[in-house]
C-alpha positions as CSV (number, residue, x, y, z in Angstrom):
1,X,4.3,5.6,-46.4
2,X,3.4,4.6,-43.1
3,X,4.1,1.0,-43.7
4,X,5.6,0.0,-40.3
5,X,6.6,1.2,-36.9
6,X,9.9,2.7,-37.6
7,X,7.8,4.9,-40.4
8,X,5.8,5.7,-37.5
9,X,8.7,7.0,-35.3
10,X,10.2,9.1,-38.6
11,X,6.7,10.9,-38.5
12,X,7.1,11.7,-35.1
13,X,10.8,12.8,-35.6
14,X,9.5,15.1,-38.1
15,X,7.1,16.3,-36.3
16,X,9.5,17.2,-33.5
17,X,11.6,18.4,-36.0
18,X,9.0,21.5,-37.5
19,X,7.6,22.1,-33.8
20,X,4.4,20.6,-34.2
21,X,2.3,18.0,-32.5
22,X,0.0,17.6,-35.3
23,X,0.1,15.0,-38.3
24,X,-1.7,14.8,-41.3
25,X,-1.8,11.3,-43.0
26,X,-3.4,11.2,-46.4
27,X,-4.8,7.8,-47.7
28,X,-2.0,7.1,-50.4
29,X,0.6,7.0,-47.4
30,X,-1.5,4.4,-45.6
31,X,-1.1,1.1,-47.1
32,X,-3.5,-2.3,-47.3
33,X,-1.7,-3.6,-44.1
34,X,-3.3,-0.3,-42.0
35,X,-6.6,-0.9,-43.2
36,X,-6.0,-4.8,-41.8
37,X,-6.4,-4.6,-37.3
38,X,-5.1,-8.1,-38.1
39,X,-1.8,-6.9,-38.6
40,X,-1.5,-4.7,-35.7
41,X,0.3,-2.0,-37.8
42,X,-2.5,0.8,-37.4
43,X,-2.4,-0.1,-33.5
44,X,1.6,0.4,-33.3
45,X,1.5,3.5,-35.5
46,X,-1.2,5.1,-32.8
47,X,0.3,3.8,-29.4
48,X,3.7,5.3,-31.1
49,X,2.2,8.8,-31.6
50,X,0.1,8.9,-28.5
51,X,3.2,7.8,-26.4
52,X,5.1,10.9,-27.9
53,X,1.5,13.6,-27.8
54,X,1.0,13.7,-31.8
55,X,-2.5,14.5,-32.5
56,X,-3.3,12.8,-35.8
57,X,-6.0,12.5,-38.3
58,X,-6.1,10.2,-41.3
59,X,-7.9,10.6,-44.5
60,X,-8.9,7.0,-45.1
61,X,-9.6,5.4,-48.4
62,X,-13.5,4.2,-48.0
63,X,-13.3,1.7,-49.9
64,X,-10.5,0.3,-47.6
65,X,-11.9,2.1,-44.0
66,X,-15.4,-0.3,-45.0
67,X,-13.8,-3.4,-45.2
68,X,-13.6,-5.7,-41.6
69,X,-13.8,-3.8,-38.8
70,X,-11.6,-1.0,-39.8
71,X,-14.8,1.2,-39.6
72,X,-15.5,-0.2,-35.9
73,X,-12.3,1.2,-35.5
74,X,-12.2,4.2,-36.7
75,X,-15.6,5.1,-35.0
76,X,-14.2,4.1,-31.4
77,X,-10.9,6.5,-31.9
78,X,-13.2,8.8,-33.5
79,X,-14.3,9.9,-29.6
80,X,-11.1,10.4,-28.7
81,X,-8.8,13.7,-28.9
82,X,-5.5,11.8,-30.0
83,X,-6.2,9.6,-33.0
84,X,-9.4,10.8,-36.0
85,X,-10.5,9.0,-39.3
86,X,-12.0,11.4,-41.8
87,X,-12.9,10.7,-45.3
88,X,-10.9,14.4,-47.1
89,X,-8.8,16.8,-45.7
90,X,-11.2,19.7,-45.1
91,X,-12.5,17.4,-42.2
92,X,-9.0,16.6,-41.4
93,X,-7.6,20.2,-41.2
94,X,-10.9,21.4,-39.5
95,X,-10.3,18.4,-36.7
96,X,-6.4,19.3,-36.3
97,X,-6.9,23.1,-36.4
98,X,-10.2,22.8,-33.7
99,X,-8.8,23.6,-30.5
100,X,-6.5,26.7,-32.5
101,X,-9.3,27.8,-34.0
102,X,-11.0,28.0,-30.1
103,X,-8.1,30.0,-28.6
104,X,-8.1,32.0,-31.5
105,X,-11.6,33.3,-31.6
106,X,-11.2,33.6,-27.7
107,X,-14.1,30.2,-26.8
């Protein structure tokens, strides 16, 4: 559950830990609080794994992402390369694995 910052760092320790720099975060380890920009826990949790180069996507609950201006949110990081909202983890997977998928077919 990525209910605070210090969850946040864990990930990141894991990450470091199996060699990767990618994260997947599924919707039932995000709680209410994420969802909320009021709380300033999804902005933590991001400046935590850009700070340490962990390219993450999140498969958001819509009924959650729709609600305030999560969605606002989601569609500014969306542009970026660090930080993506997707609604399953096809999309998710197919976001992480892009660039890999690019060296692999030579592009």
């Amino acid at each position: 559950m990525l209910a605070n910052e210090n969850n946040a760092l864990d990930l990141v320790g894991q990450c470091g830990e199996n060699d990767t720099p990618l994260l997947l975060i599924r919707s039932e380890n995000l709680p209410n609080a994420f969802y909320d920009l009021h709380t300033g826990l999804a902005g933590s949790a991001l400046l935590k794994f850009s700070n340490y180069r962990i390219i993450v996507a999140a498969v958001v609950n819509p009924k959650l992402a729709n609600a305030g201006k999560f969605w606002d949110f989601a569609l500014e990081t969306n542009r970026g390369r660090e930080f993506h909202v997707c609604l399953d983890d096809e999309t998710a997977m197919q976001w992480l694995l892009r660039d890999e998928l690019i060296q692999f077919s030579g592009g």
